[in-house]
N, C-alpha and C positions, 0 to 999 in steps of 0.2 A: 209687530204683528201679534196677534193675541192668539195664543196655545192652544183654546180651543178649537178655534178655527182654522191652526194646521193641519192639528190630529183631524178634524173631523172632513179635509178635503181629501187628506190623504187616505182615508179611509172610503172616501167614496170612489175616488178614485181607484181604490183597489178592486174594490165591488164590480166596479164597470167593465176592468178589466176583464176582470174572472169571467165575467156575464159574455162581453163580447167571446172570449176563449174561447168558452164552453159552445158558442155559436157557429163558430167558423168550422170548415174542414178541410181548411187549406192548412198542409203542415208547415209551411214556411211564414200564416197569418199568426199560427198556434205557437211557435218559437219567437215571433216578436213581441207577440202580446208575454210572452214566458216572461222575457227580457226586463218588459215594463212592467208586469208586477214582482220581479227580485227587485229591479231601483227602486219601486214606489216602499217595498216593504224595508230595502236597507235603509232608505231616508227615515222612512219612521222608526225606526231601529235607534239612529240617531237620538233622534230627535227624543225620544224614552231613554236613551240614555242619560242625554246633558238633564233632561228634568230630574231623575233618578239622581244624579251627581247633585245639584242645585238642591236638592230635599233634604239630603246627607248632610252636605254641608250645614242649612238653619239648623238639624237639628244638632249636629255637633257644638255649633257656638254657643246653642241654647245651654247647652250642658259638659262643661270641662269637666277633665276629668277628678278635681279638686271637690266638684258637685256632687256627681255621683258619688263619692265616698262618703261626704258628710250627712247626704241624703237619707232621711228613714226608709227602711222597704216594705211596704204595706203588706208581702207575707212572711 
């Protein structure tokens, strides 16, 4: 599945939630929609994390640490 289109369902989905929340005024509608936007946000949580981790990584391999030493530093 393609990253963009997780992050951007999941985001909508967060929206909609919030939207309906903020509508209802039943407190037991207002605690379920709570519920379903903590999963929606821990999912995405995830999901930024593993990309964050996966980022690290290229950039580590790009650059051992053998590199950076022999590397000039432009200041």
């Amino acid at each position: 599945m393609d990253p963009d289109k997780i992050m951007d369902g999941l985001s909508k989905e967060i929206n909609f939630a919030l939207k309906s929340m903020a509508k209802t005024k039943d407190v037991n509608e207002k605690e379920a929609y709570s519920r379903i936007i903590k999963n929606l946000c821990e999912s995405q949580g995830v999901f930024l994390k593993l990309a964050s981790e996966i980022m690290s990584l290229d950039f580590d391999d790009e650059l051992e640490d053998d590199d950076i030493e022999n590397k000039d530093i432009p200041f």
